[in-house]
Backbone and ligand atoms as CSV (ligand in chain L), in Angstrom:
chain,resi,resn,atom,element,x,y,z
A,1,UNK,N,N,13.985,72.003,-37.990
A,1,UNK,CA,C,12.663,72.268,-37.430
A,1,UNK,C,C,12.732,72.322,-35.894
A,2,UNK,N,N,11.829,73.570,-35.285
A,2,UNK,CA,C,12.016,73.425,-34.008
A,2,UNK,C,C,11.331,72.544,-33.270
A,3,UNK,N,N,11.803,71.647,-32.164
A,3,UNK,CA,C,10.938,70.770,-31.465
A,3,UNK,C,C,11.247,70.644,-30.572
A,4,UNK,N,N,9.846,70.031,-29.216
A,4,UNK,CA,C,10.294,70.002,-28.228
A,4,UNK,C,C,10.398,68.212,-28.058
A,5,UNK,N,N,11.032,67.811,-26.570
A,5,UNK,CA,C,11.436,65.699,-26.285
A,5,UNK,C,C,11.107,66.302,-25.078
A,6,UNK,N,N,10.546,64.955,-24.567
A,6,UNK,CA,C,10.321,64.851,-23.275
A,6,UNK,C,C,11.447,64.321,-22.522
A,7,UNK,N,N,12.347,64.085,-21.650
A,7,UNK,CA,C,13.662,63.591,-21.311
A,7,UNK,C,C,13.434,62.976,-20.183
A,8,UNK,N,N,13.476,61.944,-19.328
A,8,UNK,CA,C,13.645,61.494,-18.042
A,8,UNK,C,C,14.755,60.667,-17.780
A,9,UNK,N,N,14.877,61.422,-16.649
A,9,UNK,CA,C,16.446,60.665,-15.830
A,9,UNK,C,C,15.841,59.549,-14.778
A,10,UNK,N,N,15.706,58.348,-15.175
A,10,UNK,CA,C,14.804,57.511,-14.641
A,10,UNK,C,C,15.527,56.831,-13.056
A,11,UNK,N,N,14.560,56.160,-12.319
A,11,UNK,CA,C,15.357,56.065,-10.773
A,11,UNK,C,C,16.607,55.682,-10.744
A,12,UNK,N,N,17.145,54.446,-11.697
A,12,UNK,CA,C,18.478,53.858,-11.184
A,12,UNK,C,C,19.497,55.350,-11.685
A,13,UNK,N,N,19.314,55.778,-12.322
A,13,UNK,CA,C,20.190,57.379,-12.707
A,13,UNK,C,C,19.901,58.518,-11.782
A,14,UNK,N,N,18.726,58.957,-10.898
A,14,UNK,CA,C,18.775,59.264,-9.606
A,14,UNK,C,C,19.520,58.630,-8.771
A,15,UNK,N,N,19.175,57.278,-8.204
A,15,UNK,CA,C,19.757,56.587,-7.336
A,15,UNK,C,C,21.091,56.401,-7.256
A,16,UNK,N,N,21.930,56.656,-8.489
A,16,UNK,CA,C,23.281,56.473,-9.049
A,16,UNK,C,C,24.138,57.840,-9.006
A,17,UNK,N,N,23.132,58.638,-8.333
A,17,UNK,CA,C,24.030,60.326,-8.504
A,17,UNK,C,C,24.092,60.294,-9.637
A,18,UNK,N,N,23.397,60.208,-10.997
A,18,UNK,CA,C,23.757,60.482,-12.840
A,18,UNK,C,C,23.338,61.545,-13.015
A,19,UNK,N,N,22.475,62.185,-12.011
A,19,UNK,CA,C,21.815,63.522,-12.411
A,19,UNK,C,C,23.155,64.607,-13.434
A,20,UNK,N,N,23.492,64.965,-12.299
A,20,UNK,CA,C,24.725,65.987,-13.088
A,20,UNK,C,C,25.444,65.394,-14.535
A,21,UNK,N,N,25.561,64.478,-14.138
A,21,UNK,CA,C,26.219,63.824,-15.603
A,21,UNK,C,C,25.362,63.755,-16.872
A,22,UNK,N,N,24.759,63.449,-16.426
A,22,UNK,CA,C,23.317,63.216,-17.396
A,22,UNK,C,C,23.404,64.880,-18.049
A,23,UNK,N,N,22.780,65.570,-17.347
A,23,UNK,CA,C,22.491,66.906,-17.903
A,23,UNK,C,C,24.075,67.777,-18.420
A,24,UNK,N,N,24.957,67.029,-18.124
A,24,UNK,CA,C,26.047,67.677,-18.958
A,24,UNK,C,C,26.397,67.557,-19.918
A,25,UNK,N,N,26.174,66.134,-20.219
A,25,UNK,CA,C,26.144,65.703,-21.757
A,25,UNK,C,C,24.822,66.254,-22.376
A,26,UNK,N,N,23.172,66.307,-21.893
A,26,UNK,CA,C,22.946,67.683,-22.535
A,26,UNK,C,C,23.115,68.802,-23.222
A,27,UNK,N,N,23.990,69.503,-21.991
A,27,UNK,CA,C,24.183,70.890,-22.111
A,27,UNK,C,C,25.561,70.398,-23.195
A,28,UNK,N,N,26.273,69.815,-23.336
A,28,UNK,CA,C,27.503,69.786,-24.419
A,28,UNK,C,C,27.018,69.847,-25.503
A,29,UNK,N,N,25.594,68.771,-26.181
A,29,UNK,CA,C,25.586,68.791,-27.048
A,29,UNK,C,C,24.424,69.795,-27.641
A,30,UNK,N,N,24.237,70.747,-26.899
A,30,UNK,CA,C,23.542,72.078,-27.245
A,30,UNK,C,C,22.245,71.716,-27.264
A,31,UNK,N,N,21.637,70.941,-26.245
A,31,UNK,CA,C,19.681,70.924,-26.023
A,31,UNK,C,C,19.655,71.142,-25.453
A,32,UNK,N,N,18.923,72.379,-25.359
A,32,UNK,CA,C,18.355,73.443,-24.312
A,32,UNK,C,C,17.000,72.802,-23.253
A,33,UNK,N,N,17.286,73.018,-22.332
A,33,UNK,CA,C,16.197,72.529,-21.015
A,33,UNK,C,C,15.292,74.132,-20.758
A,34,UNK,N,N,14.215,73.599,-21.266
A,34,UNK,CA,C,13.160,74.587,-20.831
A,34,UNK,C,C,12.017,74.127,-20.006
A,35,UNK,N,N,12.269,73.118,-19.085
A,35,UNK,CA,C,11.185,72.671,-18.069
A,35,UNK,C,C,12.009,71.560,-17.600
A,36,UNK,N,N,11.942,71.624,-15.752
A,36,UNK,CA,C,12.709,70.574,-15.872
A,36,UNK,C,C,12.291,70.557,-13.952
A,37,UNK,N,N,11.810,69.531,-13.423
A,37,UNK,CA,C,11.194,69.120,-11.884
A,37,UNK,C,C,11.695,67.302,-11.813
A,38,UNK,N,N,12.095,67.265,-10.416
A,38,UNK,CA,C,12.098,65.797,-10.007
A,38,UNK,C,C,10.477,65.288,-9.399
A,39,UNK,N,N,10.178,64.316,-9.777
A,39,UNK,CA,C,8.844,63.535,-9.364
A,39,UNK,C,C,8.716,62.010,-9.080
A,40,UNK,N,N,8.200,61.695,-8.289
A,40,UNK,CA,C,7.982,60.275,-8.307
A,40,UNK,C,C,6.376,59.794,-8.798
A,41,UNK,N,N,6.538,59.002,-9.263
A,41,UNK,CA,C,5.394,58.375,-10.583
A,41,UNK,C,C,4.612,57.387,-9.510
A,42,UNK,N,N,3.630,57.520,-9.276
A,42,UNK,CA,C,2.974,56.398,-8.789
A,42,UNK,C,C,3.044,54.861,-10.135
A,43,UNK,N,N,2.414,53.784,-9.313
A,43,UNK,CA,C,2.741,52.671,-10.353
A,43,UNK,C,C,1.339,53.412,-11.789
A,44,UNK,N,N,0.170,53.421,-11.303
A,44,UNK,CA,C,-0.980,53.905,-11.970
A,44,UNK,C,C,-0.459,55.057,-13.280
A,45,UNK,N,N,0.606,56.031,-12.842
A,45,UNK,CA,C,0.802,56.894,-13.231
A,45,UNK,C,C,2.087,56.328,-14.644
A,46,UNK,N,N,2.749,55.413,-13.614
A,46,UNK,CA,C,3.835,54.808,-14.340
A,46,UNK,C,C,3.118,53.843,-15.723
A,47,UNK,N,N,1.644,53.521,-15.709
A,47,UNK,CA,C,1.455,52.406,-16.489
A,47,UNK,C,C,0.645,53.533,-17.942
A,48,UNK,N,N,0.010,54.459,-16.891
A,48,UNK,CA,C,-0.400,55.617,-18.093
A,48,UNK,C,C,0.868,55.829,-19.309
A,49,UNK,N,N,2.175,56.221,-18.535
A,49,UNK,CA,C,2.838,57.065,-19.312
A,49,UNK,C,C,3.217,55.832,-20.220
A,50,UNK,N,N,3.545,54.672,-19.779
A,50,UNK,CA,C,4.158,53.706,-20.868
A,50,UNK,C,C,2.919,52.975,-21.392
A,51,UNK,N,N,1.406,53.745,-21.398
A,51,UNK,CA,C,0.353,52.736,-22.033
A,51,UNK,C,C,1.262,52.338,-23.191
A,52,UNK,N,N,1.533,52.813,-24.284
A,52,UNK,CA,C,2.429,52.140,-25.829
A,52,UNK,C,C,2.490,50.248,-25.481
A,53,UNK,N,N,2.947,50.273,-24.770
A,53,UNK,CA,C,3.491,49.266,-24.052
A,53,UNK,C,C,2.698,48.248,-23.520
A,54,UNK,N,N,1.833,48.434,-23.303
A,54,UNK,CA,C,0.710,47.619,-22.281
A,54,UNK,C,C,0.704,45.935,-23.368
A,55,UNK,N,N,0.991,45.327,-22.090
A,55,UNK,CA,C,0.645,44.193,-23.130
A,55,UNK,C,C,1.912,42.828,-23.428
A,56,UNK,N,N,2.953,44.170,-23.302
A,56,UNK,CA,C,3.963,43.648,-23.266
A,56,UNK,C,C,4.620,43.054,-22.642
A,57,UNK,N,N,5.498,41.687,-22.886
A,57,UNK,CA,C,5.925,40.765,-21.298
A,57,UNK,C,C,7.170,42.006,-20.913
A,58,UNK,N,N,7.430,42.747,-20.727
A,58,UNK,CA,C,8.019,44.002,-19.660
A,58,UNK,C,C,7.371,44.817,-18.860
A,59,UNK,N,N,5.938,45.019,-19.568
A,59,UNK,CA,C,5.344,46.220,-19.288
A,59,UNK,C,C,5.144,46.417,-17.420
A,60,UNK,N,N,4.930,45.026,-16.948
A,60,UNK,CA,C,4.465,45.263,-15.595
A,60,UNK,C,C,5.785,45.887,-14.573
A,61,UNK,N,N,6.968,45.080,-15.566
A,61,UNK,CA,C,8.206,45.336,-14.733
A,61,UNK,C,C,9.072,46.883,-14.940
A,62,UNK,N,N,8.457,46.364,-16.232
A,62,UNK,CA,C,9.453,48.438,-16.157
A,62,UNK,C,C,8.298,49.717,-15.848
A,63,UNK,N,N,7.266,49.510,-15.402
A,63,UNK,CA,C,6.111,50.533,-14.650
A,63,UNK,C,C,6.393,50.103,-13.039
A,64,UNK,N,N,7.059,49.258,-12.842
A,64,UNK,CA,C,6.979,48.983,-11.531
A,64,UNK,C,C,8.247,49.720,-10.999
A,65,UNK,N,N,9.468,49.475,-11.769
A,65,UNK,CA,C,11.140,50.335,-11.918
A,65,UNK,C,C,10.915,51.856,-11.997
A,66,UNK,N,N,9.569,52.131,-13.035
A,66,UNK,CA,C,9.332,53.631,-13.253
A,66,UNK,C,C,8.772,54.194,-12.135
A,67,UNK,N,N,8.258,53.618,-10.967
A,67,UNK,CA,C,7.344,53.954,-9.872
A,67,UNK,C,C,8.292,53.749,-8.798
A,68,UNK,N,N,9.744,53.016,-8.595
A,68,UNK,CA,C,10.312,52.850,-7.719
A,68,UNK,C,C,11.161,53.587,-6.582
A,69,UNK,N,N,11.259,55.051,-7.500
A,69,UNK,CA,C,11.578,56.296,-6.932
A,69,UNK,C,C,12.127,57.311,-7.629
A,70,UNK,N,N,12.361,58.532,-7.418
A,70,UNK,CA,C,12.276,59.453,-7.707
A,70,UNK,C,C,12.615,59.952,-9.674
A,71,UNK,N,N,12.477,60.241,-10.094
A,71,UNK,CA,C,13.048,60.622,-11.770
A,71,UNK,C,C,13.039,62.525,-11.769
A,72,UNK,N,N,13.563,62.880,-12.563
A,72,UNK,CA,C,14.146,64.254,-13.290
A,72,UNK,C,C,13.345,64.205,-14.474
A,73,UNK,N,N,12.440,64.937,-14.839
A,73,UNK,CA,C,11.790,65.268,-16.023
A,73,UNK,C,C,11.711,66.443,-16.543
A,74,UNK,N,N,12.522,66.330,-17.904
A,74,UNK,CA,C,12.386,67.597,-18.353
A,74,UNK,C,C,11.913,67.691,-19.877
A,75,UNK,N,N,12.020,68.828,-20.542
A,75,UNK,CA,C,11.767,69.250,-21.925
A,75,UNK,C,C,12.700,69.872,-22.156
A,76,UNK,N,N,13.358,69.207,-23.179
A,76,UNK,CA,C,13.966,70.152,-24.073
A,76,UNK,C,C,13.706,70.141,-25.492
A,77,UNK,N,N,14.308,71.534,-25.966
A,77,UNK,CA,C,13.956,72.264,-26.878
A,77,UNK,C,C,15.079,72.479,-27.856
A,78,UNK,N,N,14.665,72.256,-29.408
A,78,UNK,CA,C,16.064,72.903,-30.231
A,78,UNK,C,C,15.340,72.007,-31.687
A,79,UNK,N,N,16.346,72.614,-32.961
A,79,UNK,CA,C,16.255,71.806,-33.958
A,79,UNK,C,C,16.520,70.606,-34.046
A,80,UNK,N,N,15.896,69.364,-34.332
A,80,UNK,CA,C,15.870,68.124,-34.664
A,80,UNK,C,C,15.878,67.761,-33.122
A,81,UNK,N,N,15.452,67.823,-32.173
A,81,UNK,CA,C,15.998,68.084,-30.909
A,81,UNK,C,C,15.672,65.778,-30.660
A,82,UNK,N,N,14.255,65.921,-31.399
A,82,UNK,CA,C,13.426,64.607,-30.973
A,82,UNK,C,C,14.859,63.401,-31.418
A,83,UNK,N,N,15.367,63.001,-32.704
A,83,UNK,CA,C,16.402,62.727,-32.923
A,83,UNK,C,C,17.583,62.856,-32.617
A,84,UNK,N,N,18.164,64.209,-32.053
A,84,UNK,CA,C,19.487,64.431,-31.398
A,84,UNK,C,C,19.220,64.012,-30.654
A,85,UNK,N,N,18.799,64.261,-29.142
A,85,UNK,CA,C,18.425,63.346,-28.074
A,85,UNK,C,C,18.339,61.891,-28.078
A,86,UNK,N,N,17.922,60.836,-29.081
A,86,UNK,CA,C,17.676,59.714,-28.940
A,86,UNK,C,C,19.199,59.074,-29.684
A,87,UNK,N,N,19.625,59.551,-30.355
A,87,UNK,CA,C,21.256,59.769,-30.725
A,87,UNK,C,C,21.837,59.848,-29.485
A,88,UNK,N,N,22.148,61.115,-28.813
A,88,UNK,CA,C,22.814,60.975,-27.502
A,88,UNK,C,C,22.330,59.963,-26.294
A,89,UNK,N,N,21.488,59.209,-26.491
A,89,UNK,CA,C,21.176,57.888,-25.234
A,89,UNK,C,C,21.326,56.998,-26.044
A,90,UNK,N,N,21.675,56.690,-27.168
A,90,UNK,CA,C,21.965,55.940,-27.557
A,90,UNK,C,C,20.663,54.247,-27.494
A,91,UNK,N,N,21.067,53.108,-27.781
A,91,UNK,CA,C,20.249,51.354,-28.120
A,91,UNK,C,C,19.603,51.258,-26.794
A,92,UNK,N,N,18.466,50.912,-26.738
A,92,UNK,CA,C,17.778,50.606,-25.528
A,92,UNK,C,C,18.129,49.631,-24.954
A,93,UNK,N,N,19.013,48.750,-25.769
A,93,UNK,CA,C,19.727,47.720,-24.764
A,93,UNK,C,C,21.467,48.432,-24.920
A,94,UNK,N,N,22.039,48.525,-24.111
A,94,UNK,CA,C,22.855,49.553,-23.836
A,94,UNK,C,C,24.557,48.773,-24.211
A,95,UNK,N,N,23.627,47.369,-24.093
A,95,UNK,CA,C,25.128,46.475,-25.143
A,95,UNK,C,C,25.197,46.637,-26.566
A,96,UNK,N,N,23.679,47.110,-27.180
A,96,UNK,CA,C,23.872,47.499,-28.626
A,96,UNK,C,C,24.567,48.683,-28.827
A,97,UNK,N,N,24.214,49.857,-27.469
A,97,UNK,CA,C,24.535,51.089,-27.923
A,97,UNK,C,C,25.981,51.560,-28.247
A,98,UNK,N,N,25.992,52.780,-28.948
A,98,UNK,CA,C,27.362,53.160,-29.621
A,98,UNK,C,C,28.097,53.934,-28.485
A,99,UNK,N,N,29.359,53.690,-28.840
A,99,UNK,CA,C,30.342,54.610,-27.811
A,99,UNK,C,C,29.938,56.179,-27.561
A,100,UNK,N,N,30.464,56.377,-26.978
A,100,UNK,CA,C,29.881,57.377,-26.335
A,100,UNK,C,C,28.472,58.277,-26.276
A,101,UNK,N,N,27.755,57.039,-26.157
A,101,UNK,CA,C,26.000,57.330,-26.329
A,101,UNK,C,C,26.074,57.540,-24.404
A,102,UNK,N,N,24.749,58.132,-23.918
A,102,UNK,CA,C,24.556,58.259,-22.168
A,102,UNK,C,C,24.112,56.255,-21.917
A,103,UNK,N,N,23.391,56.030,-22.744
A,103,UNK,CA,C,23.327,54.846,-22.637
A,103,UNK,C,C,24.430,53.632,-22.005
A,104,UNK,N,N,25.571,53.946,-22.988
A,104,UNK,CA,C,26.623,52.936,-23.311
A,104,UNK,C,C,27.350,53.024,-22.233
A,105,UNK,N,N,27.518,54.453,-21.416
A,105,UNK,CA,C,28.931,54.760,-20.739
A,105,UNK,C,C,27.865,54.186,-19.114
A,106,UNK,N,N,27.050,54.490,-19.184
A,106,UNK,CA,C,25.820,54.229,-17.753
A,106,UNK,C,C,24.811,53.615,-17.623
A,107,UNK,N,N,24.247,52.985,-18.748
A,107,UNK,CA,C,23.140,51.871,-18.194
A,107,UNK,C,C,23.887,50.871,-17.753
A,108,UNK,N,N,23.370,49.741,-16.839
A,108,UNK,CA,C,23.279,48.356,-16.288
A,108,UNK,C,C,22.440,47.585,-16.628
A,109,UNK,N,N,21.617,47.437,-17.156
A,109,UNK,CA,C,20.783,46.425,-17.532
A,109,UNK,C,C,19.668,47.301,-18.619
A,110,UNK,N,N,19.407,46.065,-19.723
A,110,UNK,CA,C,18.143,46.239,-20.644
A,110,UNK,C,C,17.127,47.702,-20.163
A,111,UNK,N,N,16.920,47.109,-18.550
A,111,UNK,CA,C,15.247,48.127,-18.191
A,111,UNK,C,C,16.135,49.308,-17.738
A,112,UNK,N,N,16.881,49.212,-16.813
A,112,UNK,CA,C,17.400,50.139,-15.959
A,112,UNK,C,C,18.673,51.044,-16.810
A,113,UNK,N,N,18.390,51.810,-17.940
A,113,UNK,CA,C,19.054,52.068,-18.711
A,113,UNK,C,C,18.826,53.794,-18.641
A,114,UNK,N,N,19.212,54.174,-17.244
A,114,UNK,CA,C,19.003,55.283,-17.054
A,114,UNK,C,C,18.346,56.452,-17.775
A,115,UNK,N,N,18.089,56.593,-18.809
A,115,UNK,CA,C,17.510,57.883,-19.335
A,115,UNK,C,C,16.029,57.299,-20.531
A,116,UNK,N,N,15.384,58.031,-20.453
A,116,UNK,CA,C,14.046,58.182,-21.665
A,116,UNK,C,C,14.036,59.150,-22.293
A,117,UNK,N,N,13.938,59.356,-23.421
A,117,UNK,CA,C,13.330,60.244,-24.738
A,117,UNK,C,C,12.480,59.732,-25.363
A,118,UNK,N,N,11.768,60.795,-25.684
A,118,UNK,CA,C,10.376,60.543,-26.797
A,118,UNK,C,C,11.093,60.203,-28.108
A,119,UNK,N,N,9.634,59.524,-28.858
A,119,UNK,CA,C,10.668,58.759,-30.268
A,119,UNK,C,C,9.534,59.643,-31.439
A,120,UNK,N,N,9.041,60.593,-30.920
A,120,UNK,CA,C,8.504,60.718,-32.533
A,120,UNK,C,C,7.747,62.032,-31.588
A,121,UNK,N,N,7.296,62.828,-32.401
A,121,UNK,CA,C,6.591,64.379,-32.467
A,121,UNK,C,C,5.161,63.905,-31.729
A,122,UNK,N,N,4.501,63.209,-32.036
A,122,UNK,CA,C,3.058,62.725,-31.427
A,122,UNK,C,C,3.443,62.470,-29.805
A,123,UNK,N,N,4.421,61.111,-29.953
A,123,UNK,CA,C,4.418,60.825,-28.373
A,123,UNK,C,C,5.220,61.768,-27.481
A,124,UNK,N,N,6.202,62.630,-28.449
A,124,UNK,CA,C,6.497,63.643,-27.509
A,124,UNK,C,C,5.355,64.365,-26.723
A,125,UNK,N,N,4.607,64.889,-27.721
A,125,UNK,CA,C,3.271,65.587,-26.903
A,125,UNK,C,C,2.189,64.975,-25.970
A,126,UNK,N,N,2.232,63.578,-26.120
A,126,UNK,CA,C,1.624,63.002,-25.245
A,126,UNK,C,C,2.626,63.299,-24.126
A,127,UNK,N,N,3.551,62.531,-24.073
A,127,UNK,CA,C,4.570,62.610,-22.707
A,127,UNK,C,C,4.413,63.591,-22.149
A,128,UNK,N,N,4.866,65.046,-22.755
A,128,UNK,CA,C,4.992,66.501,-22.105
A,128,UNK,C,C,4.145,66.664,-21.544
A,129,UNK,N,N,2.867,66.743,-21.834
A,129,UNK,CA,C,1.274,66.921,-21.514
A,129,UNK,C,C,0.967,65.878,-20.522
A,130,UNK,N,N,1.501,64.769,-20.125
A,130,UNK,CA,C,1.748,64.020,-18.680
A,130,UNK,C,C,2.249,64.722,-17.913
A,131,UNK,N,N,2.854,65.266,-17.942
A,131,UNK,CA,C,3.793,66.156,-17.313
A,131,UNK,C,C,4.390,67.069,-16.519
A,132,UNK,N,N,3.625,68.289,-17.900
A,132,UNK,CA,C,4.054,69.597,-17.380
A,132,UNK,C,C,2.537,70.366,-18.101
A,133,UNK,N,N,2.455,71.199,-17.564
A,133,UNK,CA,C,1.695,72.702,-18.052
A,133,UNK,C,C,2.253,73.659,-18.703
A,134,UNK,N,N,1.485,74.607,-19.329
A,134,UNK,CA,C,1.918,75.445,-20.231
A,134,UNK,C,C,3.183,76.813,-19.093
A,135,UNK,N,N,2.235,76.433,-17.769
A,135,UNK,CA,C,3.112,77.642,-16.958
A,135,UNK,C,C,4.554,77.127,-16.887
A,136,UNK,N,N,4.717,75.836,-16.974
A,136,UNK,CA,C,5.882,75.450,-16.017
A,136,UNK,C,C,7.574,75.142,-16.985
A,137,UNK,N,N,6.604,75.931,-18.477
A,137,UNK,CA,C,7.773,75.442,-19.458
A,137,UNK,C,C,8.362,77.324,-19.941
A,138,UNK,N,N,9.599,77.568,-19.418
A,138,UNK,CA,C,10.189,78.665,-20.176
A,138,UNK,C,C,10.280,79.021,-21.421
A,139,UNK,N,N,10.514,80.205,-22.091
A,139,UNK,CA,C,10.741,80.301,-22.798
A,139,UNK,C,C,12.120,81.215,-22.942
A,140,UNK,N,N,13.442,80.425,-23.928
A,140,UNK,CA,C,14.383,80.588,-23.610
A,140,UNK,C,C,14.934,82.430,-24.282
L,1,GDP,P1,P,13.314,53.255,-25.513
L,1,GDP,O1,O,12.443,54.112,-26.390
L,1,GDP,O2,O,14.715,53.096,-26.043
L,1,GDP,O3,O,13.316,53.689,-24.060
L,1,GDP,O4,O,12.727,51.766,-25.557
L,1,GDP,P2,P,11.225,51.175,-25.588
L,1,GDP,O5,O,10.225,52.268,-25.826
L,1,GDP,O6,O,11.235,50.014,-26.510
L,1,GDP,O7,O,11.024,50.583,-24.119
L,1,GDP,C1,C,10.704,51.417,-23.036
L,1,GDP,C2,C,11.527,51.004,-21.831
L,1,GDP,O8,O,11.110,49.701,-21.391
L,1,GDP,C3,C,13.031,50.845,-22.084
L,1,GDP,O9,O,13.747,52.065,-22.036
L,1,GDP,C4,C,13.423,49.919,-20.957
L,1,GDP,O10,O,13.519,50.600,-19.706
L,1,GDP,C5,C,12.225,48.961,-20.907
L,1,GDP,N1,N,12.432,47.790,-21.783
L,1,GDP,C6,C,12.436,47.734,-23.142
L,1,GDP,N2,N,12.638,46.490,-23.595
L,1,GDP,C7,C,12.750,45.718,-22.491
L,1,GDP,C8,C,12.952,44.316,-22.293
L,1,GDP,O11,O,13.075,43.521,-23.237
L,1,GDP,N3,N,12.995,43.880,-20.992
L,1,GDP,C9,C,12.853,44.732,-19.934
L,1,GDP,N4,N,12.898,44.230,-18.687
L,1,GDP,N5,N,12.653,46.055,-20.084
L,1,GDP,C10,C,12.609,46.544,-21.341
């Protein structure tokens, strides 16, 4: 099925030069980028996108990490794309994650675990629709 993930290369993976790396393991494993801008999240903006979350003893700290500077946001596009993607970043704690997940080889800590993907078809569309506009997404 075709679908689109929302993807962010979150600050410590800016701050870390991961950009390129990041998007190569992408492009290897064949998910296509059809929208893709660097932005910085205000905190307000940062607490919208992780509302899911609100509530949670993290929530203040990882909206505060998400607001700390700059991120890479993109969409990509492909079959099973929402699942392949969360496969390739692998355990949100990055000591669970599997070898050669983006996770495993480059996070540093629990929060700062360089990359985000959407986990399901709904919150993908929420995310994207934070995002981006209908102009700003190609069609490949
Ligand atoms: P994801 O879907 O794998 O990104 O994980 P979640 O949706 O559960 O959490 C969202 C983000 O919050 C994670 O990617 C981390 O950056 C952060 N996070 C999750 N759990 C924790 C935690 O226990 N402590 C801290 N400090 N941050 C966390």
């Amino acid at each position: 099925m075709e679908e689109r993930t929302l993807s962010i290369i979150k600050p410590d993976g800016v701050s870390r030069n991961l950009i390129g790396a990041v998007i190569k393991r992408l492009e290897e494993e064949g998910l296509n980028i059809v929208a893709m801008k660097m932005i910085r999240m205000t905190k307000e903006q940062a607490k919208e996108f992780y509302k899911i979350h609100e509530g949670k003893p993290f929530y203040e700290s990882v909206t505060d990490f998400m607001s700390s500077g700059p991120c890479v946001v993109m969409i990509l596009e492909g079959e099973n794309v929402i699942q392949r993607y969360r496969k390739l970043m692998g355990a949100t704690n990055y000591k669970e994650a599997e070898e050669g997940t983006i996770r495993r080889e480059f996070a540093t800590d629990i929060e700062k675990n360089v990359v985000h993907g959407s986990d399901s078809e709904e919150n993908a569309r929420f995310e994207i629709n934070h995002f981006f506009n209908a102009l700003e997404i190609a069609v490949r």
